[in-house]
C-alpha positions in Angstrom: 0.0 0.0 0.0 3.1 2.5 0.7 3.8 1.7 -3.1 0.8 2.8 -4.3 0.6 6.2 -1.9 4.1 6.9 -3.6 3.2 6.4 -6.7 0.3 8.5 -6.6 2.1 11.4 -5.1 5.1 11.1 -7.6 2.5 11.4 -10.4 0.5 14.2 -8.7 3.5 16.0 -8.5 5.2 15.2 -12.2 1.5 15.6 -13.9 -0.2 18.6 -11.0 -3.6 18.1 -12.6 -6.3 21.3 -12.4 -2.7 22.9 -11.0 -2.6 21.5 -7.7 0.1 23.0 -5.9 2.9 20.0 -5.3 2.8 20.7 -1.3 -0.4 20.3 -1.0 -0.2 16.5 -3.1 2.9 15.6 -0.2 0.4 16.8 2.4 -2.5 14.6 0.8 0.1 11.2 0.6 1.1 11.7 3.9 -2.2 12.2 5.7 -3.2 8.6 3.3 -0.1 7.1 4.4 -1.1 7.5 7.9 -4.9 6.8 7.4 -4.0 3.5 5.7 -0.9 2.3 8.4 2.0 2.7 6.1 3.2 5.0 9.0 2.6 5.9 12.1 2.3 8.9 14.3 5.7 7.8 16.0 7.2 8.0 12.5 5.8 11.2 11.5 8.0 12.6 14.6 10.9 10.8 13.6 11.1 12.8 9.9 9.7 16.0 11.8 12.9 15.9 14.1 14.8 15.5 10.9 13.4 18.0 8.6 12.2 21.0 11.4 15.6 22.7 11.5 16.5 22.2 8.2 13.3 23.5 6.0 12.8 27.1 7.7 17.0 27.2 7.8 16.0 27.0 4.0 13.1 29.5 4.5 14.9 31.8 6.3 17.4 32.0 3.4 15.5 32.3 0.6 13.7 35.2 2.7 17.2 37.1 3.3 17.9 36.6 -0.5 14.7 37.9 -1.2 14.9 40.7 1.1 18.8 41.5 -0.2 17.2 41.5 -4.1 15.0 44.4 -2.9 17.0 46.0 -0.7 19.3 46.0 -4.0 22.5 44.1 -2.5 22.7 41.8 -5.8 22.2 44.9 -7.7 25.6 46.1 -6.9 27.2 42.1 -7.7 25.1 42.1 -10.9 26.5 45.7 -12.1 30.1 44.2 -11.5 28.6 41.8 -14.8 28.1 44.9 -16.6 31.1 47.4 -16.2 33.0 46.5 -19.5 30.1 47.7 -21.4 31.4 50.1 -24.1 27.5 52.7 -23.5 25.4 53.7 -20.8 22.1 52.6 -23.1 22.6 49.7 -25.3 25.1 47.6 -23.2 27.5 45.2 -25.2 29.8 42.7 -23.7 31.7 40.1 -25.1 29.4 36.7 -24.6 32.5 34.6 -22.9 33.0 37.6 -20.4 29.3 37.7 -19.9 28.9 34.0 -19.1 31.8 33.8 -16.8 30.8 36.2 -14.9 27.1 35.2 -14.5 29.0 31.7 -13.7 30.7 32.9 -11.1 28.0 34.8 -9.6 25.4 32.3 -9.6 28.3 30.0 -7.7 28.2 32.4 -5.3 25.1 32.7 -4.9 24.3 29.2 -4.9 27.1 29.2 -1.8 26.2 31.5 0.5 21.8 31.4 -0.3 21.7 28.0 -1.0 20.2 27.0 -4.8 16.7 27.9 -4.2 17.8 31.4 -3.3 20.5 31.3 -6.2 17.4 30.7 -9.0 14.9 33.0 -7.2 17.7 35.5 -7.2 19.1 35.3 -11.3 15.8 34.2 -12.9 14.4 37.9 -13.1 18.3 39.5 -13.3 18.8 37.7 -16.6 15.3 37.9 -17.7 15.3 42.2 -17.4 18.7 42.0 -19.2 17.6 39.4 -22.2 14.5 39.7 -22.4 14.5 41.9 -25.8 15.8 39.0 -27.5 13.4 37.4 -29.6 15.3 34.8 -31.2 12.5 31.6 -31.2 14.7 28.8 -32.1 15.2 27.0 -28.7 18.9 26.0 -29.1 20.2 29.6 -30.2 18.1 31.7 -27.9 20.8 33.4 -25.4 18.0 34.2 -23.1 16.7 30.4 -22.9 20.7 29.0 -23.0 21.4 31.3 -19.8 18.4 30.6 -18.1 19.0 27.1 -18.5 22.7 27.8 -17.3 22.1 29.4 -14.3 19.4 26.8 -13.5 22.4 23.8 -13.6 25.1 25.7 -12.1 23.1 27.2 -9.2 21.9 23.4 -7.9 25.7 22.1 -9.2 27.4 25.1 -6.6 25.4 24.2 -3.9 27.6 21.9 -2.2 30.0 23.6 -0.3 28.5 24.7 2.8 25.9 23.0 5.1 23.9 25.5 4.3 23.9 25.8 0.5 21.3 22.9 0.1 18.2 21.5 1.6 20.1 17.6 1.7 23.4 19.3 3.0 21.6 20.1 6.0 19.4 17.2 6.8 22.8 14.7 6.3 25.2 17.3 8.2 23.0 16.9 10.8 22.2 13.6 10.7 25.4 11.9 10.8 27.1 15.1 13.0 29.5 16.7 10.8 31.3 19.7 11.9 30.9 23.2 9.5 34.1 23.1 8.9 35.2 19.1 8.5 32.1 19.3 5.6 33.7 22.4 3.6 37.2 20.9 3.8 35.5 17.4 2.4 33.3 19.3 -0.4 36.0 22.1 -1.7 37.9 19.9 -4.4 34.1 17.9 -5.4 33.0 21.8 -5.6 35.5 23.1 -7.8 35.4 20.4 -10.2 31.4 21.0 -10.4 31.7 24.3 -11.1 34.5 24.4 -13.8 33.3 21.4 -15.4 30.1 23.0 -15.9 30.9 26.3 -17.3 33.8 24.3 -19.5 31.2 21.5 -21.1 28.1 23.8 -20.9 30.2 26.2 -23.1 31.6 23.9 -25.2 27.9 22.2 -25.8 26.1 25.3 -26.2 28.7 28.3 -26.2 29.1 28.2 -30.1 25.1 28.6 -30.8 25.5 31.9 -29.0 26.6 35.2 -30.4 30.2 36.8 -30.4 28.6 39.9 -28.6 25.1 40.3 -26.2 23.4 43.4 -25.9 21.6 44.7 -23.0 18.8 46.9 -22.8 18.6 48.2 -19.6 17.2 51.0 -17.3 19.4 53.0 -15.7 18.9 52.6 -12.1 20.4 54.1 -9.3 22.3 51.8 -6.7 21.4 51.5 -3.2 23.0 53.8 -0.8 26.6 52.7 0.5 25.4 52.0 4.0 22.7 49.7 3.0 25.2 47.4 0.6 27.7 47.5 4.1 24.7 46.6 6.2 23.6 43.6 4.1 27.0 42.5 3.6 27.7 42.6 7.1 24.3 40.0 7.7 26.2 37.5 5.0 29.6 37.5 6.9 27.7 37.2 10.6 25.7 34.6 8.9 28.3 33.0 8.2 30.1 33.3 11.5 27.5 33.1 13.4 26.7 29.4 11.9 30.3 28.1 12.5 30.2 29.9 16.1 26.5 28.3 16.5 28.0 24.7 16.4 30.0 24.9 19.8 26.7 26.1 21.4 24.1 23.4 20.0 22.5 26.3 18.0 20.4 25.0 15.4 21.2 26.3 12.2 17.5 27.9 11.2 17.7 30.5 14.4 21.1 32.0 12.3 19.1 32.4 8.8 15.8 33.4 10.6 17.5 36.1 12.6 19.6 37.1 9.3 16.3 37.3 7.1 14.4 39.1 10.0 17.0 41.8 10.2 17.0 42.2 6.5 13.4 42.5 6.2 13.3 45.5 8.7 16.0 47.1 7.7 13.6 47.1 3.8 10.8 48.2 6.4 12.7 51.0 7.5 13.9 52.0 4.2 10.5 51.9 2.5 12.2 49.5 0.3 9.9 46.4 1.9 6.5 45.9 2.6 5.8 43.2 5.6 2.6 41.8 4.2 4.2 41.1 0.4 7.5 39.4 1.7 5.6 37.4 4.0 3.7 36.7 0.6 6.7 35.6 -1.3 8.0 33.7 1.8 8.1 30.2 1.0 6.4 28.5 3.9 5.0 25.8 1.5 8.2 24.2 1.1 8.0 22.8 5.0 5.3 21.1 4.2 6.1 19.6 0.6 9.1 18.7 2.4 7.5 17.3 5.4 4.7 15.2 3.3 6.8 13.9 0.7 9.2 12.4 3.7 6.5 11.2 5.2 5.2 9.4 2.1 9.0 8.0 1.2 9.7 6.8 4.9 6.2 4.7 4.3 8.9 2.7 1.3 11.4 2.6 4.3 8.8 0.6 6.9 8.6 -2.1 3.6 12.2 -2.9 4.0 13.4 -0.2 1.2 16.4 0.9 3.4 18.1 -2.6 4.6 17.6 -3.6 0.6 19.8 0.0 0.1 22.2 -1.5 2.6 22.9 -4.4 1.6 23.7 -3.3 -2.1 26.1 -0.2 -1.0 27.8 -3.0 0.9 28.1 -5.1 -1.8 29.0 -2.4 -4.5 31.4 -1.0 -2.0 33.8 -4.1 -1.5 35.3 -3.8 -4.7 37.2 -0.5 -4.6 36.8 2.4 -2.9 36.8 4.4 -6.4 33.9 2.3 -7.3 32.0 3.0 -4.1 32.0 6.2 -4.4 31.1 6.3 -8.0 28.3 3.8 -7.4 26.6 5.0 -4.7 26.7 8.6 -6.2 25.0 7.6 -9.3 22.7 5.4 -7.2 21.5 8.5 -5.9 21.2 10.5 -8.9 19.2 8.2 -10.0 16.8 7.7 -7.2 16.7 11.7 -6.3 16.1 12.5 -10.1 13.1 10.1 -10.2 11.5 10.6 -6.7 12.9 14.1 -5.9 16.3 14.2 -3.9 14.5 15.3 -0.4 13.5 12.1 0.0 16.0 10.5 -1.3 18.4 12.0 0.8 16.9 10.6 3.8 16.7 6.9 2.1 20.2 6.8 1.8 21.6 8.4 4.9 19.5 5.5 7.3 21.4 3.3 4.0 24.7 4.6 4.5 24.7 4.7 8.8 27.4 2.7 9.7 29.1 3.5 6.2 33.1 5.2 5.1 32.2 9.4 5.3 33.3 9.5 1.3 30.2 7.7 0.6 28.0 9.8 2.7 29.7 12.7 0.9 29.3 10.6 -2.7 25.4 10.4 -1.3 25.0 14.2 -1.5 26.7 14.7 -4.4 24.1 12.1 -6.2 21.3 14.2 -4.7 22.7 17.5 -5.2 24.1 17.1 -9.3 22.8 14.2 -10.4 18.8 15.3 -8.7 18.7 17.8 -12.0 18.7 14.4 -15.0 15.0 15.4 -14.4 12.9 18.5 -13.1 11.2 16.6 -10.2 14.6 16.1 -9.3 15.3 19.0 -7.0 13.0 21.8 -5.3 15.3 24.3 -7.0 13.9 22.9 -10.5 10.3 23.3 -9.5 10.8 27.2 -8.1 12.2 27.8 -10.9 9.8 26.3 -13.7 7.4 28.0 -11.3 8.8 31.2 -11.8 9.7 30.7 -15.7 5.6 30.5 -16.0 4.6 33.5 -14.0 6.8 35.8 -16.7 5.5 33.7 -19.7 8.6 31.9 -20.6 7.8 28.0 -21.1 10.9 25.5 -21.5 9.5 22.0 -22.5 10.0 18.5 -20.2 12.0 17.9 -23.6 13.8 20.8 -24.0 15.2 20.4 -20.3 16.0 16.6 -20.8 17.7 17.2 -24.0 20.1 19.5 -21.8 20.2 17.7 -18.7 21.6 15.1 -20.3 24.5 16.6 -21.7 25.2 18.2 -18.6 24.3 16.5 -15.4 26.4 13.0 -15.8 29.4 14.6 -16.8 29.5 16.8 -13.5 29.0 14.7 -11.3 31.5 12.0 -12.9 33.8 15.1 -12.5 32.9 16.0 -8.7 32.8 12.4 -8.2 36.1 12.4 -9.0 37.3 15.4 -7.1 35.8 13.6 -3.5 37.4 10.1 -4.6 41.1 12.3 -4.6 40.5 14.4 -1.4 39.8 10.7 0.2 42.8 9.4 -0.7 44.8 12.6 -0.1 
């Protein structure tokens, strides 16, 4: 019967017929999972205590990102993009320069506001400075191409910190690993993530692009000088303040909550914020996608799903080290990119308990590269086909398979690679 609840929800979710909203499908299978036994109150607990901290950590940051956009902190990065431009009006820049830089930034991004904050964040920035482009075919529209881009890069980037993804902070927590000891163990899996994508994505689709982009842009006035210090200042206390947090027992949502709270009346004092639209645009509804949809999966785990998980990572893992790793990271691409890698993430984390750290860290990877092979793969996907809709822009289930898989195996073979030499380092 779990089987079934799953698979109803998966489909719910994939196919959102009359536009149900995918949180309220995970709140449907979960309250079905529970009226039909597949779990029980005791279990519903059990993922709460796993998930609380974790999903209004991820609130809270995608609220301060929000609340920096209009405060107009990414305003200053995103004019950093623009200051080769040869006129004030009609803005050209070489197209190599341009996509490096949008790289970069989105890496950042991705970083420091996790992936969902990343899209949220560079959806509109490179819709207001593309949008003129009316270039149809799909493969040699710049505006498509970058979307796309930032899209990959912002969920491939999100591995460094604990904080830069959903997964990063339900398995940091979950198996206790220091701030610090997981940044040391993702650098080298990051950097090879990030270059590898802007080398093959450029390679793929740089030479459909044209020599030169042009920008038409408003001239807008940036923020004042103390406003860009002030929000700066929230990023590196964030920051602090999360590695400090750790010697205290702090949970890591109290840091981003008291970040985005400051944020937000700092935007209320500057008339730059109104309280009732950014508590529209907050995204409560992910706690509870997150919550149902965990729910629904840990119904799979009650059948025995988890011991079978087990017993093949042991099995895989006995031959080579290089091979567990690569094994169980595509194992978990391949299970995050078909039942979404929330889930997922929990599945193999009870799987890998007793396991080597490299595979835990091999885990996340799968979840946090190989989750985008499909858009129900990662939450980051769904925002932002979300968002694509809401400014007319429609990229096809085909159109984003035909890239993904170009892209998405080839990373993580590459970060794959960069966590198999740190571990023998």
């Amino acid at each position: 019967m779990a089987l079934v609840v799953f698979s109803l929800v998966m489909l719910g979710i994939y196919l959102r017929p009359f536009g149900i909203p995918i949180w309220l499908t995970s709140l449907f299978g979960a309250m079905l999972s529970l009226g039909l036994g597949s779990v029980s109150l005791s279990d519903i607990g059990f993922v709460w205590g796993m998930v609380w901290n974790s999903s209004f950590a991820l609130v809270g940051l995608i609220v301060f990102a929000l609340a920096l956009e209009k405060l107009g902190f990414f305003e200053v990065l995103a004019n950093l993009t623009l200051k080769l431009s040869l006129h004030k009006q009609n803005l050209t820049l070489q197209t190599w320069k341009f996509y490096v830089l949008i790289g970069l930034l989105a890496s950042l991004l991705a970083i420091f506001f996790a992936n969902d904050g990343a899209i949220l964040i560079l959806t509109p920035l490179m819709i207001a400075l593309l949008k003129h482009i009316k270039t149809i075919k799909f493969t040699r529209n710049p505006l498509i191409l970058f979307l796309l881009f930032v899209s990959f890069i912002s969920d491939f980037a999100s591995n460094l910190f604990v904080f830069s993804n959903l997964t990063n902070i339900i398995t940091a927590e979950f198996f206790k690993i220091p701030f610090l000891e997981f940044a040391f163990m993702m650098a080298l899996p990051q950097f090879f993530a990030i270059f590898s994508t802007l080398g093959l994505f450029w390679l793929i689709f740089g030479r459909r692009l044209p020599k030169t982009l042009e920008f038409q842009t408003k001239t807008q006035s940036l923020p004042k000088p103390f406003i860009t210090l002030f929000c700066a200042s929230l990023v590196v206390l964030l920051l602090v303040g999360i590695i400090s947090g750790e010697k205290f027992g702090i949970p890591l949502s109290v840091f981003t909550l008291v970040a985005a709270s400051l944020s937000v009346i700092c935007g209320i004092l500057t008339q730059k914020i109104q309280l009732l639209g950014i508590l529209k645009e907050a995204p409560l509804s992910i706690v509870v996608f997150s919550l149902g949809l965990f729910v629904v999966v840990f119904g799979l785990k009650n059948m025995g799903l988890v011991e079978f998980l087990r017993e093949e990572i042991t099995r895989f893992s006995a031959f080579s080290s290089f091979f567990g790793i690569l094994s169980v990271g595509f194992a978990s691409s391949f299970g995050a990119s078909v039942i979404n890698n929330l889930p997922m993430v929990m599945l193999g984390d009870l799987a890998l308990l007793d396991s080597a750290k490299d595979l835990v860290f091999a885990h996340l990877l799968g979840c946090n590269i190989g989750a985008k092979l499909t858009p129900i793969g990662s939450l980051a996907t769904l925002l932002w086909l979300a968002s694509l809709k809401r400014y007319g822009i429609h990229i096809s289930f085909l159109q984003y398979m035909f890239a993904s898989a170009l892209i998405t195996l080839p990373v993580l073979c590459c970060a794959l690679l960069g966590l198999y030499f740190y571990a023998i380092l």
